[in-house]
C-alpha positions in Angstrom: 88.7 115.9 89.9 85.7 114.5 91.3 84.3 110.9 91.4 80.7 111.2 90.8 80.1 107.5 90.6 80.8 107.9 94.5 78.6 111.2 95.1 75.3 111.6 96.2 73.1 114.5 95.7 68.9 115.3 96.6 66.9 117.2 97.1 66.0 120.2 95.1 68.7 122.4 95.2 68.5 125.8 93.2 71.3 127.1 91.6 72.0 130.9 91.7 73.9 130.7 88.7 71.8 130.4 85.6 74.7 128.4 84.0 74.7 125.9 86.3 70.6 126.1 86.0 71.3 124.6 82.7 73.8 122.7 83.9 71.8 120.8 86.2 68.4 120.4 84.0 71.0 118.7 80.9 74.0 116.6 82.7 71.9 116.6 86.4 72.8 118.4 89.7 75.6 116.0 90.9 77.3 117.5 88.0 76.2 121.5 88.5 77.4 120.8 92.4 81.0 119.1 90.6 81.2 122.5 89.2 80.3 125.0 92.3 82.6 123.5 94.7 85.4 123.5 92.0 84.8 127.3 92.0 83.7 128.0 95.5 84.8 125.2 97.4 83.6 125.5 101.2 81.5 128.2 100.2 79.6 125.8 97.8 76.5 125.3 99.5 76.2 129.2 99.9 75.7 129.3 95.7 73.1 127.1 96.5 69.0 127.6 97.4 65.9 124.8 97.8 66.3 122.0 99.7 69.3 119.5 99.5 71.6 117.1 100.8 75.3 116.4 99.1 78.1 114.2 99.3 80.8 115.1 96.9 83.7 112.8 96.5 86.8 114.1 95.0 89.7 111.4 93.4 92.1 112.7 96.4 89.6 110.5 98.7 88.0 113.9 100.4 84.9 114.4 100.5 82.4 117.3 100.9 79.2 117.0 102.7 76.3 119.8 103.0 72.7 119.7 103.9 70.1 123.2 102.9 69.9 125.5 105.8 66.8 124.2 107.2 68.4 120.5 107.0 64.8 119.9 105.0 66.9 116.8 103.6 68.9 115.2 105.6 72.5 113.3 105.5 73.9 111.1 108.2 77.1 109.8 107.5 79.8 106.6 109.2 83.2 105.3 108.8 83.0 101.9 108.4 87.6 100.6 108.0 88.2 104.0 106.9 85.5 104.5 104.0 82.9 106.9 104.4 79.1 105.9 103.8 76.5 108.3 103.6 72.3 107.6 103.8 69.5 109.7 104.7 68.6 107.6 107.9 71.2 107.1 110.2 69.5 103.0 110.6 70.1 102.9 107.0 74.2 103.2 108.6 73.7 100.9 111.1 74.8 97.1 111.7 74.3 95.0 114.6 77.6 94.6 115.1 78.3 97.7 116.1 77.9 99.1 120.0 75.5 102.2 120.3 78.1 105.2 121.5 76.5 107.5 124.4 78.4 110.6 123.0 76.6 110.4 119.7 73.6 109.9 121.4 74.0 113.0 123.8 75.0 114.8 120.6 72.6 114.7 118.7 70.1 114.9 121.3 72.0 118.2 122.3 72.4 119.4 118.8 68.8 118.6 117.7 
């Protein structure tokens, strides 16, 4: 269901489950967050405490992003021929071939 070699996950995140807990401190939390969103799906992140950042690829080619409510950790992400990329730093993203956008900078001046 889910392509973990393609995932990303930081942070610290807290489970509220104690079985995913577990889960997390044996097979690691990409694999505790695998099993949330299969349960919760956009509510995923709400099962969740601490600080994190996630990118969770399913096989369809979808892909679910969430940051901790205080966006402690942070995820920036860009579409590069119609694959997603995800970092922590947006320069970690960028190319020099590739025009700065006036929208996205109002946006996230606005939004921050």
């Amino acid at each position: 269901m889910f392509d973990l070699t393609s995932s990303l996950a930081l942070g610290s995140p807290r489970f509220l489950d104690s079985r995913l807990t577990r889960l997390a401190a044996t097979d690691g939390a990409l694999t505790s967050w695998a099993e949330v969103f299969a349960s919760r799906r956009t509510q995923a992140a709400g099962e969740v405490a601490g600080d994190f950042a996630v990118a969770l690829r399913e096989l369809s080619g979808r892909t679910y992003l969430a940051v901790d409510r205080f966006a402690i950790q942070t995820l920036c992400y860009r579409i590069v021929d119609g694959r997603l990329h995800c970092a922590t730093r947006a320069d970690e993203l960028a190319d020099a071939n590739t025009p700065i956008d006036p929208q996205a900078i109002f946006d996230y001046l606005f939004f921050m």
